[in-house]
N, C-alpha and C positions, 0 to 999 in steps of 0.2 A: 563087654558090649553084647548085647541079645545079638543072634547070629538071625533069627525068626523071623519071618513080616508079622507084625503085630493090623497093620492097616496099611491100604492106599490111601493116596490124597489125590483129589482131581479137581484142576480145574481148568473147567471146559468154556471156553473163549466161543467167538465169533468164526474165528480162523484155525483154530486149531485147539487138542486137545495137551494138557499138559498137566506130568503125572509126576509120584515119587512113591516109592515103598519106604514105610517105616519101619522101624524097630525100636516100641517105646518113644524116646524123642531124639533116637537116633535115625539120618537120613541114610537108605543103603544105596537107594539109584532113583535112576528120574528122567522125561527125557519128554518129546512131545511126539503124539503120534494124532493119526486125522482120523481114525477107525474105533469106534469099540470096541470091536473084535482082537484087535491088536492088544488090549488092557488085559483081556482075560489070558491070551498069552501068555504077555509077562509075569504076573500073579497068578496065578492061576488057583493057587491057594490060601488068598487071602480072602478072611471070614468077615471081615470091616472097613467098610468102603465111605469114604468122608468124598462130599462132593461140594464146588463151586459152580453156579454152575445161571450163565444166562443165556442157555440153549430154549428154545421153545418148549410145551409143555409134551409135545412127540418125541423129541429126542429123549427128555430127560426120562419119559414112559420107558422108552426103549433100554436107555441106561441102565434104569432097574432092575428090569424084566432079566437083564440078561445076565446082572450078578447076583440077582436073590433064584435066578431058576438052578445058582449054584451053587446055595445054602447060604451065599452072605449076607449080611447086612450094609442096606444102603440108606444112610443118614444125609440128606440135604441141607445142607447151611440155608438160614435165611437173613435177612435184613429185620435189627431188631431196635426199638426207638432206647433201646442202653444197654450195654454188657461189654462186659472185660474195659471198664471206665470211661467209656466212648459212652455219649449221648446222640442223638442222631437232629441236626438240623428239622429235618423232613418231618409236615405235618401226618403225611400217610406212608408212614416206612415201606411200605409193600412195595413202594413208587421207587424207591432206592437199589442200582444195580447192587448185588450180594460181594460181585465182584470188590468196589470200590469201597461198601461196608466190611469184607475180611481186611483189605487194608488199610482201611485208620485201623480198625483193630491192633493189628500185627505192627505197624509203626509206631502209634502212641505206644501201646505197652514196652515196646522196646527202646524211644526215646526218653519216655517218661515227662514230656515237656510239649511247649506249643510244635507243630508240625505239619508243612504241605506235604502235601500225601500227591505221590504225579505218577502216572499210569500209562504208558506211553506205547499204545496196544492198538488194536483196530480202530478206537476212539483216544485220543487222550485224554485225560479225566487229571482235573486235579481238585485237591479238598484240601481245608485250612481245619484242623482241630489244635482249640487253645491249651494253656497250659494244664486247665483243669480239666479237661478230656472230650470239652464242650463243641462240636461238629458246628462249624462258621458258615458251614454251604462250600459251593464248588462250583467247576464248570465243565461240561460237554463237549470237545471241539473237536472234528471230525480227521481222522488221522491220518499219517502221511499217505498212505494206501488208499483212502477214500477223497483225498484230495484228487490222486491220478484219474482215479476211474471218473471223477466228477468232471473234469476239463476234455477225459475223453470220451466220455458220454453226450456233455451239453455242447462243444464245441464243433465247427466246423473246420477250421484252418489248424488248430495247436494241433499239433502233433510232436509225438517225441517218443525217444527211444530208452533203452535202457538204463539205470544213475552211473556214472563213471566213479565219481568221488564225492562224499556228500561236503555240502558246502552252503552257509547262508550269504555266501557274496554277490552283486551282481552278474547276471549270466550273460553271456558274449552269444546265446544261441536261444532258440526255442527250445531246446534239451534243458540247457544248463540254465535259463529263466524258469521254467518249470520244475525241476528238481531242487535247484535253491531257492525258490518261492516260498516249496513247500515246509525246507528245513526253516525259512526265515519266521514264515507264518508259526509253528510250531515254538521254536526259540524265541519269538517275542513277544507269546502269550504265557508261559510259563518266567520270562523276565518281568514282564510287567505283575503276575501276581507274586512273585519273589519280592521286589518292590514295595507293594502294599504290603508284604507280610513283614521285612524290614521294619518301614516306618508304623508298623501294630505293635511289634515286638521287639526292640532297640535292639537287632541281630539275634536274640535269645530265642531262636527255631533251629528246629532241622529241619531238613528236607532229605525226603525217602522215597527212593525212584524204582519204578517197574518197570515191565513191559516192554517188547521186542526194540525197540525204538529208546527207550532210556539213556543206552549210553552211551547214543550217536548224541542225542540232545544233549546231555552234559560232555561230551567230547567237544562241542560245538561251541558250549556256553565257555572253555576252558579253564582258567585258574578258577573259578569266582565258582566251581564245580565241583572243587578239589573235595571238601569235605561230606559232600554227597553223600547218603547212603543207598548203595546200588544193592537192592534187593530182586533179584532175578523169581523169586519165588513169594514175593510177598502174600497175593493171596493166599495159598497157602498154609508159607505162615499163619497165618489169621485164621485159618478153621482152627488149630488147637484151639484157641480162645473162644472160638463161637459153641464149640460143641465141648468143652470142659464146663462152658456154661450152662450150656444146656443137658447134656446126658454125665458128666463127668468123663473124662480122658483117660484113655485105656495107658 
């Protein structure tokens, strides 16, 4: 196994950033940090730098600035209307987080079959691509973190404190109604498009989970979860394929 970093991989979230050094298409580490500054740290010698990335167009400036003023190469994935057997729903792919386009990427190719693609991140995101690689569309829905800030922002009386234990049961308090709300809200819109994906595809799907929040949601959902794939790094995953396609893969 190359001992080397051949490249970083970044993707840069809403909330946090979150990295790996490769080696070829061996993984050597990985980890999430909130600084850029902190990246060149870690690497400090890596010449190719693969990025996800749906930070504003100032950050992503900055991002650059700060690995190419160190001789590297900084390659940005984009959202693209087909590649690596994905076609893209979207009339104007531009429109399409990059995020959620590396992974159908990275889950079809590794399912090889129909698949909800669920993202369970600042936003939760989930996307249905069919057997033949064909992007069905998706949905948007705001995440368990943006749930809070919303009841504590628009409300006068809710108030609540910290989660104790997550849970989509009825709550016995304003704590415990607003933190099991949130997991109910979340769990029964990824139940209900599990559902319609069921009765599309006579069980003949997977489903492929991200995102800080993934495997509280399938913790939650319990057996009917069991064969989940819990990919912690999906996007990720999904830049080799975006940029094998595009530049060829180191």
């Amino acid at each position: 196994m190359p001992s080397s970093i051949s490249r970083l991989e970044l993707d840069v979230g809403n909330s946090a950033i979150k990295w790996r050094s490769m080696a070829g298409a061996n993984r050597l580490n990985g980890g999430r940090v909130s600084d850029f500054n902190e990246l060149a740290v870690l690497a400090p010698d890596t010449s190719l730098i693969w990025v996800a990335s749906v930070a504003n167009d100032a950050r992503n400036q900055a991002l650059r600035g700060l690995f190419e003023s160190r001789g590297a190469k900084v390659q940005f994935a984009q959202s693209a209307s087909s590649q690596a057997g994905v076609r893209s729903a979207y009339a104007d792919v531009a429109r399409m987080g990059v995020d959620r386009w590396l992974a159908m990427l990275a889950a079809y190719n590794e399912c090889q079959r129909a698949c909800v693609v669920i993202d369970a991140g600042s936003a939760l995101t989930i996307d249905l691509v069919d057997t033949g690689g064909q992007h069905l569309g998706g949905y948007i829905i705001p995440g368990a973190n943006m749930m809070l800030q919303a009841l504590a922002q628009n409300t006068g009386r809710v108030r609540f404190d910290l989660e104790d234990l997550p849970s989509d049961k009825p709550g016995v308090s304003t704590e415990e109604c607003v933190h099991h709300g949130k997991w109910l809200a979340l769990v029964g819109a990824v139940q209900r498009v599990l559902a319609e994906a069921a009765h599309r595809w006579r069980q003949d799907f997977s489903v492929v989970v991200a995102g800080g929040d993934g495997a509280q949601i399938a913790a939650l959902v319990g057996q009917a979860a069991s064969e989940w794939l819990i990919r912690p790094e999906l996007v990720m995953d999904g830049l080799f394929f975006a940029m094998a396609d595009n530049w060829g893969a180191p």
